[in-house]
C-alpha positions as CSV (number, residue, x, y, z in Angstrom):
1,X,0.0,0.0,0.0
2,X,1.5,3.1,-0.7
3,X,0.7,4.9,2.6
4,X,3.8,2.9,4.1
5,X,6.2,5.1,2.0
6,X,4.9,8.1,3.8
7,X,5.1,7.3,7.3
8,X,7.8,9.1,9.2
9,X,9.7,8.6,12.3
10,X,7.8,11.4,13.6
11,X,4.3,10.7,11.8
12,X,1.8,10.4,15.0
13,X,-1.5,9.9,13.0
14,X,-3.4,8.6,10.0
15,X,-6.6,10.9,9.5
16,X,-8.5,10.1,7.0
17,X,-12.0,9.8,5.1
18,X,-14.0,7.0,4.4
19,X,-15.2,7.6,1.3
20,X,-15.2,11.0,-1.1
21,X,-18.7,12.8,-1.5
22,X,-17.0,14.0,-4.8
23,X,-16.1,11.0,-6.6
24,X,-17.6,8.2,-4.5
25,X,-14.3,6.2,-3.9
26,X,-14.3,4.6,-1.0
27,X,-10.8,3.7,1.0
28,X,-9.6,0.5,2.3
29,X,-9.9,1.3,6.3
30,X,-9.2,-2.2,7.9
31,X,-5.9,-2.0,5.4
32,X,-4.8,1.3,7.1
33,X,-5.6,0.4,10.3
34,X,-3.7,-2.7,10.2
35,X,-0.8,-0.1,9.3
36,X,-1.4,1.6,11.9
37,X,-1.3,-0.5,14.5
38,X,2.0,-2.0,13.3
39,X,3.9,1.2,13.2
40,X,2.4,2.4,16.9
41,X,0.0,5.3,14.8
42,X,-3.3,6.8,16.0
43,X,-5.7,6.1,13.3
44,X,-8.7,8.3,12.7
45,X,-11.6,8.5,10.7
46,X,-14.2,10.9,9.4
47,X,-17.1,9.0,8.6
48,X,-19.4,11.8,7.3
49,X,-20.2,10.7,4.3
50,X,-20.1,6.5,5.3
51,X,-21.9,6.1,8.6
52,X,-25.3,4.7,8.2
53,X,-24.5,3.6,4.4
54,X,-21.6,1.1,5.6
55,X,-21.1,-1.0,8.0
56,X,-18.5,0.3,10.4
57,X,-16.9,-1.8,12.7
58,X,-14.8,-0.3,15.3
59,X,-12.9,-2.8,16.5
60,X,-12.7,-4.9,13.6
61,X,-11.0,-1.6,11.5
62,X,-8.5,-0.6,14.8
63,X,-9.4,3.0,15.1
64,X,-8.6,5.0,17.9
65,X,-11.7,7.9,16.7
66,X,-14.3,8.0,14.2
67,X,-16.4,11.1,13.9
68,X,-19.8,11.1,12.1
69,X,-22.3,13.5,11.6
70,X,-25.7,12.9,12.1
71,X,-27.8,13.6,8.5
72,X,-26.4,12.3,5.9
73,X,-27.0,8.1,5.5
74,X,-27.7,8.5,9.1
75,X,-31.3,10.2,8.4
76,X,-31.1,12.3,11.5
77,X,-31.2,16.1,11.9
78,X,-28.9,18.5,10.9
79,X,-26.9,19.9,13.9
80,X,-26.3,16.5,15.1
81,X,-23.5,14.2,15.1
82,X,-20.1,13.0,17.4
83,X,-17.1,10.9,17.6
84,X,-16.2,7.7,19.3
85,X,-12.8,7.7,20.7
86,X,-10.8,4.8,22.7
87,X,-9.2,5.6,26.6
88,X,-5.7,6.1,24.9
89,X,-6.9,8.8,22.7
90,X,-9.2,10.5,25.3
91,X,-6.2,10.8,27.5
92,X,-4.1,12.4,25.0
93,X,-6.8,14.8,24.0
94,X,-7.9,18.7,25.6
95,X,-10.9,20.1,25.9
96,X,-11.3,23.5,23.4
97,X,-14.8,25.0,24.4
98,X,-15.5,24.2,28.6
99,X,-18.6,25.2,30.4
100,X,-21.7,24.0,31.8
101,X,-21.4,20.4,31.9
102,X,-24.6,19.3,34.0
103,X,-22.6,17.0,36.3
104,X,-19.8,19.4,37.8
105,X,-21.6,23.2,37.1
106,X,-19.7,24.3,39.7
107,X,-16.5,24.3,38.4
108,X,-14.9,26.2,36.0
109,X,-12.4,23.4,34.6
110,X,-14.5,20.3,33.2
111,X,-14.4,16.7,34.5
112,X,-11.5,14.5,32.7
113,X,-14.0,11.8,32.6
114,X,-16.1,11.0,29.2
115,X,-18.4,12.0,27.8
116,X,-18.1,14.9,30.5
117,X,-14.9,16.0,29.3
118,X,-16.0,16.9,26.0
119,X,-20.2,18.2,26.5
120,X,-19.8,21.8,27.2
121,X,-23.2,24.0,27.3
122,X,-26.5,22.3,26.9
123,X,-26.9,19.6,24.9
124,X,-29.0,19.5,21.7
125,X,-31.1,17.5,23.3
126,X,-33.7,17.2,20.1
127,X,-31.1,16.6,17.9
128,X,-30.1,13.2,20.1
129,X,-33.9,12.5,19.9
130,X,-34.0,12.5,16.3
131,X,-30.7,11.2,15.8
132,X,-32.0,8.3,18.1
133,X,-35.1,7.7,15.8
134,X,-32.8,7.4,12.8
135,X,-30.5,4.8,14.6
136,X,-33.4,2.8,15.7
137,X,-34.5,2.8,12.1
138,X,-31.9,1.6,10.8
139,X,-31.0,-1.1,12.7
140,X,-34.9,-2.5,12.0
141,X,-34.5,-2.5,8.3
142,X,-30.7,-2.8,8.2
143,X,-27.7,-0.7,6.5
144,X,-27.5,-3.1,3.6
145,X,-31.3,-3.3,2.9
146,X,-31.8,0.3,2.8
147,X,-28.6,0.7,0.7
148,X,-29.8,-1.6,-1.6
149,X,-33.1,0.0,-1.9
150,X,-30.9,3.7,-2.6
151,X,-28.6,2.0,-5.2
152,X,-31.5,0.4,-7.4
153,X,-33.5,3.1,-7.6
154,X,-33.3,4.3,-10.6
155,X,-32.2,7.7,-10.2
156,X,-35.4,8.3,-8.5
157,X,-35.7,9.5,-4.5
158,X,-37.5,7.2,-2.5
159,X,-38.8,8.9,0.8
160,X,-37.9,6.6,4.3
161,X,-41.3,6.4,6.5
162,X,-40.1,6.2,9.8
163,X,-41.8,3.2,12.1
């Protein structure tokens, strides 16, 4: 693969997308991964334009963070989305907006524990609800179905009735 020529003695991460909104290639992420892990490298993923159309399996692809948002193949709201990220990351990584956290109000430096450490200010709480319907959708009629559904459509838009 020719990512190995570019890593460095001093590379400490392999960002990258899952697949282009502009051409529609999709990348080889358990490959990487598998890369990464063997040189000692965070790998990280933006899955904006993936989650909810493929299958993503977090373990199974050795990331240390993906970050989705929440419309898209995910079906929820705009405003919406997140990112998973293992203990080893976590530790490594800073707060950049602090501030009304719920659980520890009174302080002015957030809690180093997750998800604490990274929900500052009131959360879009109908955002979560929608983004919540959209997941439960999808897991009843499954990724692959509704995929299948999208890519033989002729061109045409089919509109999703939420159950």
């Amino acid at each position: 693969m020719v990512l190995i020529k570019y890593i460095k003695a001093n590379t400490k991460a392999v960002i990258m997308i899952h697949g282009s909104n502009v051409c529609g290639t999709i990348l080889n992420l358990e490959e990487v991964g598998k890369i990464c892990i063997d040189n000692n490298i965070l790998f990280i993923i933006d899955s904006a334009q993936t989650a909810g159309f493929l299958n993503l399996d977090y373990k199974k692809l050795n990331a240390d963070a993906i970050a989705f948002t929440g419309h898209k193949s995910l079906l929820g709201p705009q405003g919406i989305g997140g990112f998973i990220v293992n203990d080893k990351l976590v530790d490594q990584m800073s707060t950049f907006i602090e501030g009304g956290t719920g659980s520890l109000s009174e302080y002015e430096i957030h809690p180093d524990y997750m998800p604490d450490k990274f929900e500052a200010g009131t959360l879009n709480i109908p955002g979560i609800y929608g983004l919540n319907a959209s997941l439960k959708y999808l897991f009843k009629e499954g990724i692959d179905s509704i995929r299948e559904k999208e890519l033989n459509s002729d061109g045409v838009l089919e509109l999703l009735a939420f159950g």
